[in-house]
N, CA, C and O of each residue as an XYZ file, in Angstrom:
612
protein
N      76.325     65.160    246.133
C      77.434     64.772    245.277
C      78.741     64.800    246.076
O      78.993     65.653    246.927
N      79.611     63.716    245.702
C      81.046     63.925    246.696
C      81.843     64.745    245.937
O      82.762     65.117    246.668
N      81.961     65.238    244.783
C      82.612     66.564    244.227
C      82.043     67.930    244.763
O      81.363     68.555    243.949
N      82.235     68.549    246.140
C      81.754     69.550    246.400
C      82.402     70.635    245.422
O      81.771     71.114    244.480
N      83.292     70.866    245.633
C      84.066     72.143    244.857
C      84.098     72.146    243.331
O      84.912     72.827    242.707
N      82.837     71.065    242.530
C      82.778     71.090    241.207
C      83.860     71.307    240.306
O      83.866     72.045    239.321
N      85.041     70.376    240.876
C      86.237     70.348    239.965
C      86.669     69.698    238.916
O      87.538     69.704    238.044
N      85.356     68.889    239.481
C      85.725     67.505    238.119
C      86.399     66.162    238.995
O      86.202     65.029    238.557
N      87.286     66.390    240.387
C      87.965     65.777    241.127
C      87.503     65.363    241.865
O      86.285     65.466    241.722
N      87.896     64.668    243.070
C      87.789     64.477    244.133
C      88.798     64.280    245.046
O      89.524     63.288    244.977
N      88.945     65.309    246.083
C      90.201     65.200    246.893
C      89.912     64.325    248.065
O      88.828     63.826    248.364
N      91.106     64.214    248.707
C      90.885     63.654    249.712
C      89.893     64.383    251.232
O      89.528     63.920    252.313
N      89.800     65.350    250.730
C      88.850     65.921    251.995
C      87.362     65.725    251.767
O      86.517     65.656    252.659
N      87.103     65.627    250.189
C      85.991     65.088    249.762
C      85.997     63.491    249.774
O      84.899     63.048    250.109
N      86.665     62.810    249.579
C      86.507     61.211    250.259
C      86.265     61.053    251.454
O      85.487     60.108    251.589
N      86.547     61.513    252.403
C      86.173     61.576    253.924
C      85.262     62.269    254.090
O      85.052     62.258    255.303
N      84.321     63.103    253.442
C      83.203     62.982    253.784
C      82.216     61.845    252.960
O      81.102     61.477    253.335
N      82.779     61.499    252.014
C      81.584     60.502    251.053
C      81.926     59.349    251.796
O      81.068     58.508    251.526
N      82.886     58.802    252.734
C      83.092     57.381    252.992
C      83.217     57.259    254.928
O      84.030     57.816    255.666
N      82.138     56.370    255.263
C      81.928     56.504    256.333
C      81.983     54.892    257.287
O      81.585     53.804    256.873
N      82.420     55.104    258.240
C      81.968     53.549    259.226
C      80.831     53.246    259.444
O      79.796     53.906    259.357
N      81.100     51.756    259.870
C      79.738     51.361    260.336
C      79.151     52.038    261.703
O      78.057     51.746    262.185
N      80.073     53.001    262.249
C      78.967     53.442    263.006
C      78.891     55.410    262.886
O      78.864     56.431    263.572
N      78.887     55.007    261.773
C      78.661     56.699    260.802
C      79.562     58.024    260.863
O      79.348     59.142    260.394
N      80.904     57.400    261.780
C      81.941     58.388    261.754
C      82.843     58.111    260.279
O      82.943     57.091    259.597
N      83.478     59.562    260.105
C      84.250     59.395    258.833
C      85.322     58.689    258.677
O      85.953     58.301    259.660
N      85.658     58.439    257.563
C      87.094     57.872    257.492
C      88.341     58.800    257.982
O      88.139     60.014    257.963
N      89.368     58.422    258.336
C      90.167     59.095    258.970
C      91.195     59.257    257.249
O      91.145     58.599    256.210
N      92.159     60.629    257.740
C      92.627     61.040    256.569
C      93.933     59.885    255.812
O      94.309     59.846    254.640
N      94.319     59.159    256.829
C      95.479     58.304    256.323
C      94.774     57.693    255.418
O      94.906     57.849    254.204
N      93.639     56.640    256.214
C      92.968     55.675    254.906
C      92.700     56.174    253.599
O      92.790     55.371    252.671
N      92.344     57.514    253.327
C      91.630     58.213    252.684
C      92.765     58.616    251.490
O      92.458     58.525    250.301
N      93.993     59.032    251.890
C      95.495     59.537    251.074
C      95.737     58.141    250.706
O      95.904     58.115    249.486
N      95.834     56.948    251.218
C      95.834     55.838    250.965
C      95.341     55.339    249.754
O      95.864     55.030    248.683
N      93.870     55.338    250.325
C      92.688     54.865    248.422
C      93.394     55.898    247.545
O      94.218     55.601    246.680
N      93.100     56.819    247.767
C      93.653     57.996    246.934
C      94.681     57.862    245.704
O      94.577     58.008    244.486
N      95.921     57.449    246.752
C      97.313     56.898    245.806
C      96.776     55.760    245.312
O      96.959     55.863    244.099
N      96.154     54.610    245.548
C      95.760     53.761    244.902
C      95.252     53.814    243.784
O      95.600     53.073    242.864
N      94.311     54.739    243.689
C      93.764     54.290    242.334
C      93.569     55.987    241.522
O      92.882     56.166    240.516
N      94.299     57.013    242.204
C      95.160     58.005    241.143
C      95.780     57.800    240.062
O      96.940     57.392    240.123
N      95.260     57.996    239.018
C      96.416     57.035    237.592
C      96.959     58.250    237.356
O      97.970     57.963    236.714
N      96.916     59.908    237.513
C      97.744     60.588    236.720
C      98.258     60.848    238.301
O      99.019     61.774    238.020
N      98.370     60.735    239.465
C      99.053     60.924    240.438
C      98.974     62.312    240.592
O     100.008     62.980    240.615
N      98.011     62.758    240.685
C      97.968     64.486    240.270
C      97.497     64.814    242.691
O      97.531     65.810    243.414
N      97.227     63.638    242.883
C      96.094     63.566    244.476
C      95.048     63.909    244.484
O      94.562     64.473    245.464
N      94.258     63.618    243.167
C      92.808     63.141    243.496
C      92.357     62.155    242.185
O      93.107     61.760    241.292
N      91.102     61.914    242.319
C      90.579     61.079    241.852
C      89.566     61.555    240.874
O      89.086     62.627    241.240
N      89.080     61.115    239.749
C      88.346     61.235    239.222
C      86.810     60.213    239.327
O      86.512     59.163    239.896
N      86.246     60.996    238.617
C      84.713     59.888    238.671
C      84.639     58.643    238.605
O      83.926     57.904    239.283
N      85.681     58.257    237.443
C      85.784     56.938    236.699
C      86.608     56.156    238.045
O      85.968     55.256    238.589
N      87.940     56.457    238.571
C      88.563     56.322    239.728
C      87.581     56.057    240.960
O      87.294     55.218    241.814
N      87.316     57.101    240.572
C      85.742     56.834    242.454
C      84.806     55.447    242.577
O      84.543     54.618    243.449
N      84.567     55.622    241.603
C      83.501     54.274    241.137
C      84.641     53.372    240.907
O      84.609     52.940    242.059
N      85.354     52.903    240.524
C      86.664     51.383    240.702
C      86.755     51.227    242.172
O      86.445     50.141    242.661
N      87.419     52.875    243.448
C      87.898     52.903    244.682
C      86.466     52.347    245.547
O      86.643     51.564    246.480
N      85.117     52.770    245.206
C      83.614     52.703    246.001
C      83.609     50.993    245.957
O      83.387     50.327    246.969
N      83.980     50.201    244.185
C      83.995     49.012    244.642
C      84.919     48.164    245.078
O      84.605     46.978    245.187
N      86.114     48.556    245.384
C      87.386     48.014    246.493
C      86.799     48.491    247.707
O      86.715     47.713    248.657
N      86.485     49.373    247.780
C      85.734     49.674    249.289
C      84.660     48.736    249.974
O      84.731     48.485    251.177
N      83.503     48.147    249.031
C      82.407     47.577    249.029
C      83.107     45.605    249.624
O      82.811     44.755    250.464
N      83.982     45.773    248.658
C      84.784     44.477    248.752
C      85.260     44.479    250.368
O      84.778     43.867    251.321
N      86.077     45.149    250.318
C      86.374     45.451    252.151
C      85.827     45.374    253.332
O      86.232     45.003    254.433
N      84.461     45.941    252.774
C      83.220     45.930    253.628
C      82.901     44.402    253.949
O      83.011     43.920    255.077
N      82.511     43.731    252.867
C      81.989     42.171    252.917
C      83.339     41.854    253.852
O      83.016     41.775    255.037
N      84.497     41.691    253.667
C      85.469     41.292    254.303
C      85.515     41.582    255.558
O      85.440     40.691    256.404
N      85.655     42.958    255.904
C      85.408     43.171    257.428
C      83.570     42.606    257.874
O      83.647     41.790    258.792
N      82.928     42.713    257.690
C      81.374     41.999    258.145
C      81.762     40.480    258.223
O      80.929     39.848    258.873
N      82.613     39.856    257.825
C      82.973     38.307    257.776
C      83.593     38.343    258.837
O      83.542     37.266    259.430
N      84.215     39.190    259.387
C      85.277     38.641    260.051
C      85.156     39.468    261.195
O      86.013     39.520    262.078
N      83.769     40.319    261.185
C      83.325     41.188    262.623
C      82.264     40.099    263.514
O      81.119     40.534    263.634
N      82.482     39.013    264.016
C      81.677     38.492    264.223
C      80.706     38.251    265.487
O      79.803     37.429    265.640
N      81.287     39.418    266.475
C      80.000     39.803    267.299
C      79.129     41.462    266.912
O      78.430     42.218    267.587
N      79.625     41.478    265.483
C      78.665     42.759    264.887
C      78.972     43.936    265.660
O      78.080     44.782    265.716
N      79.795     44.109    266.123
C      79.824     45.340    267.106
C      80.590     46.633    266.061
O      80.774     47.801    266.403
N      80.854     46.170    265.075
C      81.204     47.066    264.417
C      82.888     48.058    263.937
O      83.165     49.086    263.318
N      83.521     47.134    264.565
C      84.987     47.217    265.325
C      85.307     45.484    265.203
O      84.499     44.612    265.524
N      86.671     45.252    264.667
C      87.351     44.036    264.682
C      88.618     44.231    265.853
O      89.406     45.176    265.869
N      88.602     43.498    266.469
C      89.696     43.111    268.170
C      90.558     42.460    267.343
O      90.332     42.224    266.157
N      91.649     42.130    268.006
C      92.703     41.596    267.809
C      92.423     39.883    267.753
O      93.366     39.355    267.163
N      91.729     39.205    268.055
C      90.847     37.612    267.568
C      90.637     37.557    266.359
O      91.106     36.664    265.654
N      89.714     38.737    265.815
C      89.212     38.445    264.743
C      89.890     39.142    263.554
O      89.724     38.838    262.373
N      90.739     40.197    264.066
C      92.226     40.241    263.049
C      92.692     38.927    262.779
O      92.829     38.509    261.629
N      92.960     38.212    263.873
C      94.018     37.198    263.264
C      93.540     35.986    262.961
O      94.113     34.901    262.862
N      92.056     36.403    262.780
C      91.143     34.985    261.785
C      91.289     35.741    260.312
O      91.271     34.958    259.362
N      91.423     37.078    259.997
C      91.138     37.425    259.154
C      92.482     37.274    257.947
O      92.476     37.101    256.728
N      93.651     37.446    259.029
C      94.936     37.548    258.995
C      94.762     36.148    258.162
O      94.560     36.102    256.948
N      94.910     34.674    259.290
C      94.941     33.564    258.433
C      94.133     33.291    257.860
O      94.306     32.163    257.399
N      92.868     33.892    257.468
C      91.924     33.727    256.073
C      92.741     34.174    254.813
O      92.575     33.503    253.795
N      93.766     35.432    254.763
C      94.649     35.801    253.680
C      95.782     35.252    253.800
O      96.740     35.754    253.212
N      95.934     34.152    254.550
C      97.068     33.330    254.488
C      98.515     33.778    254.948
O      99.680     33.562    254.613
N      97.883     34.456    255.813
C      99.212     35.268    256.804
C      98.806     34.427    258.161
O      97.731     34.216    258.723
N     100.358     33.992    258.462
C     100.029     33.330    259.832
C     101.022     34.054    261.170
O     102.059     33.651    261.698
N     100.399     34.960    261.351
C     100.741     35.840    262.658
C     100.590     35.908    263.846
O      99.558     35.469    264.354
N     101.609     36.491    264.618
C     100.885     35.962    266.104
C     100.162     36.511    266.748
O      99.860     37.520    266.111
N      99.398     36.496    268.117
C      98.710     37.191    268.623
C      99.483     38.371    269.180
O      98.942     39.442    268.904
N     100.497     38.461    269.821
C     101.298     39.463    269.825
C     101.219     40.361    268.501
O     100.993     41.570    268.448
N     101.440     39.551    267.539
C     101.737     40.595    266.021
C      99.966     41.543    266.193
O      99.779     42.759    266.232
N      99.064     40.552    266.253
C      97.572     40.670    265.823
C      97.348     42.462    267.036
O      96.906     43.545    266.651
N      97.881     42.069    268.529
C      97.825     42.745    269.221
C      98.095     43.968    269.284
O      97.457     44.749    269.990
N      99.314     44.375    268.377
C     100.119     45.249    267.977
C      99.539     45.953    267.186
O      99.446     47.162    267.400
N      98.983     45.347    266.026
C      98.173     45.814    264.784
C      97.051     46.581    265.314
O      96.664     47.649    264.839
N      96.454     45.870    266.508
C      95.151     46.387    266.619
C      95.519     47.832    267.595
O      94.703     48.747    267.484
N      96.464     48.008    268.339
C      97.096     49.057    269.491
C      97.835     50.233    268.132
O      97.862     51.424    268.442
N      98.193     49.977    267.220
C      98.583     51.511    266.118
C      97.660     51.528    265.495
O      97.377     52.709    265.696
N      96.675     51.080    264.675
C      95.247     51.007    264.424
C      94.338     51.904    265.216
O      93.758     52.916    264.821
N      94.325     51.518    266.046
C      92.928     51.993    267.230
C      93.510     53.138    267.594
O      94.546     53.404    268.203
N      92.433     53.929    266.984
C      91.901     55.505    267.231
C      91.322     56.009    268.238
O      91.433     57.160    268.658
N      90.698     55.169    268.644
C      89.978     55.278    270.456
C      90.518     54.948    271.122
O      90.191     55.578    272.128
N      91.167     54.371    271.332
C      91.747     53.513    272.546
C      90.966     52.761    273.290
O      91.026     52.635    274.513
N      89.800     51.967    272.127
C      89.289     50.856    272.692
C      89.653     49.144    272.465
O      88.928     48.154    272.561
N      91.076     49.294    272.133
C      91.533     47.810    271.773
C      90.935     47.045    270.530
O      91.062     45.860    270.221
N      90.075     48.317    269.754
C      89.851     47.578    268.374
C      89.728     48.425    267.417
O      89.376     49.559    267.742
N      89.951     48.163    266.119
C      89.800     49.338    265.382
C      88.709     48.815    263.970
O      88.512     47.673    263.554
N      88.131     50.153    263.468
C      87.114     50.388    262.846
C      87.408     49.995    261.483
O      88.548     49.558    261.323
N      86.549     50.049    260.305
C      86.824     49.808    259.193
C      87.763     50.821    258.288
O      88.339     50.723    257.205
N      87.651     51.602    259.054
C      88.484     52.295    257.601
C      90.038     51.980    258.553
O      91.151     52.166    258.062
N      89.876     51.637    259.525
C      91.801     50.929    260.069
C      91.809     49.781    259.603
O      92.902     49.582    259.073
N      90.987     48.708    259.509
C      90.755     47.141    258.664
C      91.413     47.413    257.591
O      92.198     46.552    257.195
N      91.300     48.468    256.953
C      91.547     48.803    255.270
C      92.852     49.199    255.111
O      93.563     48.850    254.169
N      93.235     50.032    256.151
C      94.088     50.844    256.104
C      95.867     49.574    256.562
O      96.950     49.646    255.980
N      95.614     48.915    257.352
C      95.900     47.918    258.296
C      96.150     46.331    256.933
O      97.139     45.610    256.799
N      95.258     46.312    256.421
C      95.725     45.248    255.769
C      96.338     45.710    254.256
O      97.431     45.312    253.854
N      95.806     46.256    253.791
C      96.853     47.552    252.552
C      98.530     47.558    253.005
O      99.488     47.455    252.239
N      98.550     47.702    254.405
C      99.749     47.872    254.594
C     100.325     46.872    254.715
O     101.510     46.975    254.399
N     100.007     45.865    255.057
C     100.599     44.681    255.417
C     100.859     43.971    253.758
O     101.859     43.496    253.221
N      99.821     44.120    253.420
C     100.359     43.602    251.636
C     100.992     44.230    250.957
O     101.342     43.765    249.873
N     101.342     45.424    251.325
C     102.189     45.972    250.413
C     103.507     46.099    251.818
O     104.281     46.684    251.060
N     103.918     46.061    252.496
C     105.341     45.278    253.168
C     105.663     43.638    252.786
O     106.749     43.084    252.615
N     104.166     43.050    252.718
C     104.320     41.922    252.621
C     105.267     41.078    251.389
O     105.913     40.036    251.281
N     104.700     42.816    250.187
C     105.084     42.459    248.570
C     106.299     43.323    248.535
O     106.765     43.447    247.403
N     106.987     44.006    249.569
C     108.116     44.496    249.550
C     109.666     43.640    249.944
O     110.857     43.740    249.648
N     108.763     42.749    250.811
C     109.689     42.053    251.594
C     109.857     40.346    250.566
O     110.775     39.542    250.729
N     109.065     40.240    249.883
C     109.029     39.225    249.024
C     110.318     39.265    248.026
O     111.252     38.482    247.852
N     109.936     40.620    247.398
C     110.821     41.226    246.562
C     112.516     40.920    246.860
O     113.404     40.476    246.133
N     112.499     41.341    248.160
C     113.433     41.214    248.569
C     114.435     39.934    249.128
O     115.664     39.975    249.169
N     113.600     38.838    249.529
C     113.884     37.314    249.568
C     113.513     36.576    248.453
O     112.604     35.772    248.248
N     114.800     37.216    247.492
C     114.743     35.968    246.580
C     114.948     34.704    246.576
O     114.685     34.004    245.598
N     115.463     34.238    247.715
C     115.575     32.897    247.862
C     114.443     32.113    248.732
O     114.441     30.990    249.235
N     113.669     32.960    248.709
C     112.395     32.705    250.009
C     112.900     31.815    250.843
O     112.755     30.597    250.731
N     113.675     32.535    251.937
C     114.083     31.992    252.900
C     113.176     32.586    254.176
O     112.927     31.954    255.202
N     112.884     33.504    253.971
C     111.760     34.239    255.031
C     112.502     34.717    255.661
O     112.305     34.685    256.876
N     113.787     35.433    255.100
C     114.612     36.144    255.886
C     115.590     37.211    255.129
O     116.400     36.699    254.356
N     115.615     38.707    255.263
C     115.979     39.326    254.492
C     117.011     40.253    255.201
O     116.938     40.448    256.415
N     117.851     40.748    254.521
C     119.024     42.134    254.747
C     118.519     43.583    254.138
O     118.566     44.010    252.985
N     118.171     43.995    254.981
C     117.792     45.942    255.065
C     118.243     47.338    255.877
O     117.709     47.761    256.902
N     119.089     47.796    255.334
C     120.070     48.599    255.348
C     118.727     50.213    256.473
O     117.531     50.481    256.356
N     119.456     50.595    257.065
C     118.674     51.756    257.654
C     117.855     52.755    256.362
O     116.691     53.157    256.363
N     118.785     52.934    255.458
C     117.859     53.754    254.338
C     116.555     53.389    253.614
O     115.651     54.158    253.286
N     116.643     51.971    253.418
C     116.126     50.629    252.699
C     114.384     50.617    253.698
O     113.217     50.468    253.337
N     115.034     50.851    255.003
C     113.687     50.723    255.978
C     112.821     52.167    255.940
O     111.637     52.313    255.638
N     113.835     53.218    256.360
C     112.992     54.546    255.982
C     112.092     54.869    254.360
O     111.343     55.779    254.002
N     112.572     53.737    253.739
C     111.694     54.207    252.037
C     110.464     53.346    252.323
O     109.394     53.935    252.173
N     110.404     52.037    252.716
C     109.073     51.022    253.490
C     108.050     52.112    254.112
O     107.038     51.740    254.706
């Protein structure tokens, strides 16, 4: 059971052990505080049963997504197949950008990062993406952000 401590909950130290990569290491704790806030409805930092089972199938979803877009199976997405994945969600970025993503991402320091950084990595980008929208109301693709404005991002 991923409720070890029979709380009724599930914290984030219990998500990282129930949620694992494709090559059977755990999720790292950012991704994990991440789902967490996501789909916390009383914001208390954990999750309930009903919560777990919604977060297991956003997870599952992710999965198909990264396997689409891992396409020498190695288990790890490079900075190529970021930025097929990138313009599959209709973000058109550069390889520099793609490069970047994959170098704060990557936990090894093997120039690619694993699924729970895929997750972690594009979460973030949609939610800057839906920050920065917010903020160009004239969709000019160009916005004014004050030093305080950037530290709350």
């Amino acid at each position: 059971t991923v409720d070890v401590s029979k709380s009724g909950h599930i914290s984030v130290t219990e998500l990282r052990q129930a949620l694992v990569n494709n090559n059977w290491t755990t999720f790292n704790e950012e991704t994990c505080r991440l789902l967490i806030g996501m789909f916390d409805s009383n914001k208390n930092g954990t999750i309930d049963v009903h919560e777990f089972e919604s977060l297991l199938e956003y997870v599952k979803q992710w999965q198909n997504c990264f396997n689409q877009f891992d396409k020498d199976r190695s288990g790890n997405i490079d900075a190529n197949e970021l930025q097929q994945a990138f313009n599959t969600f209709g973000y058109r970025l550069s390889t520099t950008f793609c490069n970047l993503c994959v170098r704060v991402f990557d936990r090894g320091d093997v120039r690619t990062m694993k699924f729970d950084d895929f997750i972690q990595c594009c979460v973030m980008l949609k939610s800057l993406t839906d920050k920065f929208r917010k903020k160009d109301a004239a969709q000019s693709g160009v916005v004014r952000v004050s030093y305080p404005e950037v530290s709350i991002i």
